[in-house]
C-alpha positions as CSV (number, residue, x, y, z in Angstrom):
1,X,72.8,86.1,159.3
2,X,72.6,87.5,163.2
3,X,71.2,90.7,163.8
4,X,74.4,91.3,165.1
5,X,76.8,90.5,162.0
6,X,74.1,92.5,160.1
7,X,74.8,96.0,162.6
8,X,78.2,95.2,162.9
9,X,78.8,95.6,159.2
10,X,76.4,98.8,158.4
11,X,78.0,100.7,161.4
12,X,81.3,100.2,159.7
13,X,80.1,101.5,156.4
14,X,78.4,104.1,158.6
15,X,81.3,105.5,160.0
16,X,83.5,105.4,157.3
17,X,80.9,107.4,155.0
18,X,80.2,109.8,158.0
19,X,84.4,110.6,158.2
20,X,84.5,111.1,154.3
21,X,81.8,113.7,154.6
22,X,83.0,115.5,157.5
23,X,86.2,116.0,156.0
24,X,85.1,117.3,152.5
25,X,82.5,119.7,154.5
26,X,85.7,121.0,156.3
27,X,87.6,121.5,153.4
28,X,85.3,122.6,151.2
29,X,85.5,126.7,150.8
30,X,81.6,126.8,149.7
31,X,78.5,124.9,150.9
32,X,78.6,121.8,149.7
33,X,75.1,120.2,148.4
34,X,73.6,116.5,148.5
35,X,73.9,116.3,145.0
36,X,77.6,117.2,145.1
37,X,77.9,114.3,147.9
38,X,76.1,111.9,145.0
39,X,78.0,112.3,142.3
40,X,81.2,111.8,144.8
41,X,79.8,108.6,147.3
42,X,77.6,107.1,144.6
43,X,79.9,104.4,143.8
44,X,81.1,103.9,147.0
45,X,77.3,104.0,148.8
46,X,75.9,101.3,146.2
47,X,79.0,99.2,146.0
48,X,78.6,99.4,150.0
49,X,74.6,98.5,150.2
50,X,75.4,95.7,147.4
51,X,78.3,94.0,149.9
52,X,76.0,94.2,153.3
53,X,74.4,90.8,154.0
54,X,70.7,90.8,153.6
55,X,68.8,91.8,156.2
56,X,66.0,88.9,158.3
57,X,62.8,90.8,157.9
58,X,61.4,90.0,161.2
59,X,64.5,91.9,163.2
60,X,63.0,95.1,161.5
61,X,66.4,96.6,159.9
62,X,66.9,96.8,156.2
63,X,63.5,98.1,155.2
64,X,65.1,100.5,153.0
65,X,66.8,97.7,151.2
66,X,63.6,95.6,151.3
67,X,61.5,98.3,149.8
68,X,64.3,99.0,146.5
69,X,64.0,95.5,145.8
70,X,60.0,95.8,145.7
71,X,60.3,98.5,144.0
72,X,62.6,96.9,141.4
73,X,60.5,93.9,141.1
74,X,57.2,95.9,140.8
75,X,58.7,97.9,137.7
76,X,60.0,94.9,135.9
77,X,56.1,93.5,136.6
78,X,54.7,97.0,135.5
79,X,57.1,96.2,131.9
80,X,55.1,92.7,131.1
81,X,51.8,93.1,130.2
82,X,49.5,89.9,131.0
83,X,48.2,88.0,128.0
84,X,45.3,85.9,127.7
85,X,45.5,82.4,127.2
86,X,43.4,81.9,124.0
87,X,45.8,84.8,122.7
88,X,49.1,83.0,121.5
89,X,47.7,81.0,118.6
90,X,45.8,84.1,116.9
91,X,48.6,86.5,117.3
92,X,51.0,84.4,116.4
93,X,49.1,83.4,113.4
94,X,48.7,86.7,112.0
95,X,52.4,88.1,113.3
96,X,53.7,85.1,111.1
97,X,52.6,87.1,107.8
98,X,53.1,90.6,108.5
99,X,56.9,92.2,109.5
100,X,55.5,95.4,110.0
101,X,54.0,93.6,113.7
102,X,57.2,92.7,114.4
103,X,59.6,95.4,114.5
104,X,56.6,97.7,116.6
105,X,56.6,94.5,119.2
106,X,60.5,94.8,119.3
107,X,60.6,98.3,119.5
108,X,57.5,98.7,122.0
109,X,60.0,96.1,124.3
110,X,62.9,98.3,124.0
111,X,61.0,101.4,124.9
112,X,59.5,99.4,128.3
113,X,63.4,98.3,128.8
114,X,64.4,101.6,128.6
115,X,62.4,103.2,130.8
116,X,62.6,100.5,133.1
117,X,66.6,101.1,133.5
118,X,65.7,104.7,133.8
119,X,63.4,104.0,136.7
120,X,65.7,101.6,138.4
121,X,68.3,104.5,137.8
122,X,66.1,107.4,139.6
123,X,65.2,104.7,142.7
124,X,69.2,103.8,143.0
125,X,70.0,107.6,142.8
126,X,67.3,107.8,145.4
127,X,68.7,105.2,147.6
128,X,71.9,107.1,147.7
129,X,70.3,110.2,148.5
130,X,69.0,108.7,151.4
131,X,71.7,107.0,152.6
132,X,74.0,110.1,152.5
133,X,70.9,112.7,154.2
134,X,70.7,110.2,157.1
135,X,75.0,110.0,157.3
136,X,75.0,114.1,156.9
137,X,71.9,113.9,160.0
138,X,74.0,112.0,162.4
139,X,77.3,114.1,161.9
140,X,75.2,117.6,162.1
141,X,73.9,115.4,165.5
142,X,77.3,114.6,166.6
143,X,78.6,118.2,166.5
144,X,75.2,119.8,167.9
145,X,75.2,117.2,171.1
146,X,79.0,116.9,171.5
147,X,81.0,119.1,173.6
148,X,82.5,121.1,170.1
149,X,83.5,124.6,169.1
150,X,82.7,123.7,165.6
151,X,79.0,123.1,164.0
152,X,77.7,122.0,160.3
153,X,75.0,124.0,159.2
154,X,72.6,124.2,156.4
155,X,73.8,127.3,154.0
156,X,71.9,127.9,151.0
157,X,71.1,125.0,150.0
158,X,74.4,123.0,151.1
159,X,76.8,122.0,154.0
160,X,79.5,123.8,155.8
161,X,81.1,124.1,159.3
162,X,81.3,126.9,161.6
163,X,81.9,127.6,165.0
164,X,79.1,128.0,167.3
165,X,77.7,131.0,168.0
166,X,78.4,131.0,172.0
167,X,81.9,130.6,171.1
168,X,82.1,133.9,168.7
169,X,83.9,136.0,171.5
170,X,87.1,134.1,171.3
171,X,87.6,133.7,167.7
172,X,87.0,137.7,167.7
173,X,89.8,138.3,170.5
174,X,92.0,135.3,168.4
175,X,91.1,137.1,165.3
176,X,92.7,140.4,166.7
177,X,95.5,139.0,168.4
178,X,97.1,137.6,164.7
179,X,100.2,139.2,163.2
180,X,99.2,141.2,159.8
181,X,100.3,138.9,156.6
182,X,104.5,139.5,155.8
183,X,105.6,140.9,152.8
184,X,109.1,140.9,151.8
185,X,111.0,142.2,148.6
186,X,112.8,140.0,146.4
187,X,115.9,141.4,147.6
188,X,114.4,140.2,151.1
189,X,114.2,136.7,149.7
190,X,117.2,136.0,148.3
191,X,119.2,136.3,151.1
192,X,116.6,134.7,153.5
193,X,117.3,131.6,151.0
194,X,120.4,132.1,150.7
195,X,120.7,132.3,155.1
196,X,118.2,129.2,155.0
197,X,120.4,126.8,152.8
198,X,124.1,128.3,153.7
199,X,123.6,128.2,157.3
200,X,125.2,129.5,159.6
201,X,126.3,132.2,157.2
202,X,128.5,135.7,157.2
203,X,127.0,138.8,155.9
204,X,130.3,139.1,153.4
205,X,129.5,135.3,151.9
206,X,125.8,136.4,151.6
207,X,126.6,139.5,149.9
208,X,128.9,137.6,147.5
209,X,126.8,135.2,146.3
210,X,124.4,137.7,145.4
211,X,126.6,140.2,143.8
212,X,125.4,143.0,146.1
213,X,125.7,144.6,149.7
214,X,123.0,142.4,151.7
215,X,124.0,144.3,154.8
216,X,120.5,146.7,155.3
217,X,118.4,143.4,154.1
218,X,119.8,141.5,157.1
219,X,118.8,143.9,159.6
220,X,115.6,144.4,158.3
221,X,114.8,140.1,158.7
222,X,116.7,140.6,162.1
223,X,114.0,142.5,163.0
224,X,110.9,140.7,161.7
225,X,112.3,137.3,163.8
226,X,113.1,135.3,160.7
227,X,117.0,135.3,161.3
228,X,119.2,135.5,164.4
229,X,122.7,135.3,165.2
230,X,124.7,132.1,165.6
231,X,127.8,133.2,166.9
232,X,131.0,134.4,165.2
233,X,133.2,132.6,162.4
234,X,136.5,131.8,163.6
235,X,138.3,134.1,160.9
236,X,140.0,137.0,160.6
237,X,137.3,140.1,161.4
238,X,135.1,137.1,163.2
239,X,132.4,138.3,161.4
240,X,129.0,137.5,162.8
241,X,127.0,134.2,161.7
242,X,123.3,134.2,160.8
243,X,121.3,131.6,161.2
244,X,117.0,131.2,160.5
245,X,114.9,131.0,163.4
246,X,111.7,129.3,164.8
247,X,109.4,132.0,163.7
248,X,110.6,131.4,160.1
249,X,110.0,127.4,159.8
250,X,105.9,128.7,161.3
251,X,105.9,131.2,158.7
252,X,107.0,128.7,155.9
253,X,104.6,125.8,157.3
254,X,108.5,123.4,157.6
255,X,109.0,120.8,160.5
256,X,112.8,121.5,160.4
257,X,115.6,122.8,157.2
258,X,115.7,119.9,156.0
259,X,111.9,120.3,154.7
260,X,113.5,122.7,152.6
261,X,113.4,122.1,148.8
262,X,116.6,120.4,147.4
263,X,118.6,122.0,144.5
264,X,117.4,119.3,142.1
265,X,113.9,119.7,142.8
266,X,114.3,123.2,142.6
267,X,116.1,122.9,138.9
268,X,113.5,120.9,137.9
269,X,110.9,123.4,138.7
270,X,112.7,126.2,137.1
271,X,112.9,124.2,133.7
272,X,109.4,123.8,133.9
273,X,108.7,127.5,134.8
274,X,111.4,128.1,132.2
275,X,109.2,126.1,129.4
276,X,106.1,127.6,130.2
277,X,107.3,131.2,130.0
278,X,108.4,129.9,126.1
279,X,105.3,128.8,125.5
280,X,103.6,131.7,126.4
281,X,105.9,134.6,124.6
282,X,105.5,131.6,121.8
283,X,101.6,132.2,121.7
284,X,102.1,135.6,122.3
285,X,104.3,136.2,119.1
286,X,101.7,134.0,116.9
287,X,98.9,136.4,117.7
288,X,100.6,139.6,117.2
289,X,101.6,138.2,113.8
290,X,97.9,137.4,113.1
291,X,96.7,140.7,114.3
292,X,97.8,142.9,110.7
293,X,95.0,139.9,108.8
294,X,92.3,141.1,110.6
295,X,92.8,144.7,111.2
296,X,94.1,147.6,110.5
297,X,92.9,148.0,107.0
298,X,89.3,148.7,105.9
299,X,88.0,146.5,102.8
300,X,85.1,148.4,101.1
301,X,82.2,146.1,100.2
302,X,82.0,145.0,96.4
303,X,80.3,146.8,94.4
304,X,80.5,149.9,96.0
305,X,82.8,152.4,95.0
306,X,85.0,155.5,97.1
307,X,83.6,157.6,98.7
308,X,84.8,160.7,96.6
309,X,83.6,158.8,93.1
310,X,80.0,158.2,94.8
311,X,79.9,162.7,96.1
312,X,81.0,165.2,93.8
313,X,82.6,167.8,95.6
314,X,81.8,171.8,95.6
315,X,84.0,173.5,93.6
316,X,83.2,171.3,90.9
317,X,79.9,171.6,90.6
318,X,80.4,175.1,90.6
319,X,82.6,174.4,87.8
320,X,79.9,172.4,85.7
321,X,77.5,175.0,86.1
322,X,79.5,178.2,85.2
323,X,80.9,176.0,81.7
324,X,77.7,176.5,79.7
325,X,76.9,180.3,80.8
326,X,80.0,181.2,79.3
327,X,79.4,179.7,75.7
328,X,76.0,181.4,75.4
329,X,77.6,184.7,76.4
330,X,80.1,184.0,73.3
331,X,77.6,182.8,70.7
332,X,75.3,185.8,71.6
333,X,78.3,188.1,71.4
334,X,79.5,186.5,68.1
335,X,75.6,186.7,66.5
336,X,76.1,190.1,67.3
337,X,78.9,190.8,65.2
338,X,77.7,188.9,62.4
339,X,74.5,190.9,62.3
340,X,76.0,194.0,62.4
341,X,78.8,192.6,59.5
């Protein structure tokens, strides 16, 4: 194969990898680490060194593919262990009689298989470490040299794009320039959907399909931009038409109305929003039946009893002790009269 075939086809694979990374650092929210890349381009990295055409040694490229197959080939080596030549006959002889030989032979092989897979598993996870650190390298090259508001930079351990420090005075006065976020009601909804699907519209139809006067809600998306007039209906009264504008298509991210969600789709999420609320008062019914099992009532431990059989209370102790001073005070008082009888 041509030095030239050979760059041809790892340029390709180069920039393809390189686009992949740049846009998972954009959209990534956090810094996003090498081994994050791995477990993503693994697949994609070996299936990609695998399909490459081998390298000619003396044009000097491919050395890192050189050096896993050496490495490879010197770990399968490491697993065989030379043997002399006068050896065969005498172990053979005396692993003819003995079982015991034999199963610690196969299980010493499968132990130097194993860790051989696991070494050949820690150089291809290696490999693909490398492969993505020199990718990630040329992109964080790309935006440092290239004429670019935006810069990758190395965050705690991970990947993420910025803009450029010299550049930090015009984010700020973009930054202050934005509108604060909109909040409308629900009342504020309903007829902005009902404006953005019944268009052009009259306040009456607007306040009839919702059941109630709509005529302060239109004036108060009148003056946030999202509706405008569109001219009067050709009726008696030629009440005025509404319309949405351009500031309400940016607001909602659309390209046009007909973006807009249709009534089908729109049925279809509120059965599932429907089905999910059922579920959830379902659930919500199962534990509150489950909560008198579990508590509200005290279980004493067995063998031990109440509280008032284990503590005697005051008054009748005083009881039990006053009981036998009154029977001696009779027996004395009726010896007593039997004496003097």
């Amino acid at each position: 194969m041509k030095q030239g075939a050979f760059s041809f086809v790892g340029v390709l694979f180069s920039m393809s990898l390189k686009a992949k990374l740049e846009a998972v650092v954009y959209a990534a929210e956090e810094p996003v680490t090498l081994s994050q890349f791995t477990a993503i381009f693994a697949e994609e990295v070996l299936q990609g060194l695998d399909e490459a055409p081998s390298p000619d040694p003396e044009l000097g490229e491919g050395s890192e593919q050189i050096a896993l197959a050496e490495a490879s080939s010197e770990a399968d080596a490491e697993s065989t262990t030379p043997v002399p030549e006068d050896a065969p006959e005498q172990t053979s002889a005396s692993e003819a009689g003995s079982p015991e030989a034999a199963e610690s032979v196969t299980a010493e092989t499968k132990e130097a298989s194993e860790g051989d897979e696991k070494k050949l598993g820690r150089l291809r996870d290696r490999r693909v470490r490398q492969v993505l650190q020199r990718v990630l390298d040329e992109l964080i090259a790309d935006y440092a040299n290239g004429e670019r508001g935006m810069e990758i930079r190395e965050i705690a351990g991970g990947y993420r794009m910025a803009t450029k420090p010299e550049y930090h005075d015009a984010v700020r006065g973009f930054v202050k320039s934005l509108k604060p976020p909109m909040k409308l009601s629900l009342q504020a909804l309903e007829t902005l959907a009902v404006i953005a699907y019944k268009q052009p519209v009259t306040a009456p139809e607007v306040s009839e399909i919702r059941g109630v006067d709509s005529g302060g809600v239109l004036g108060g998306l009148v003056s946030r931009k999202l509706i405008t007039t569109a001219g009067r209906k050709p009726v008696i009264g030629r009440p005025i038409l509404y319309k949405t504008t351009k500031e309400f298509l940016l607001r909602f991210g659309l390209k046009d109305v007909n973006d807009l969600p249709s009534m089908e789709e729109f049925e279809k999420m509120a059965g599932e929003l429907a089905e999910s609320e059922a579920e959830g008062e379902a659930q919500d019914a199962v534990m509150q039946s489950t909560e008198p099992l579990f508590g509200g009532v005290e279980s004493t431990p067995e063998g031990v009893e109440p509280a008032q059989a284990e503590a005697p209370t005051e008054e009748s102790v005083v009881e039990t002790a006053a009981e036998p001073q009154a029977s001696e005070e009779q027996v004395l008082a009726s010896r007593g009269l039997a004496g003097e009888s």
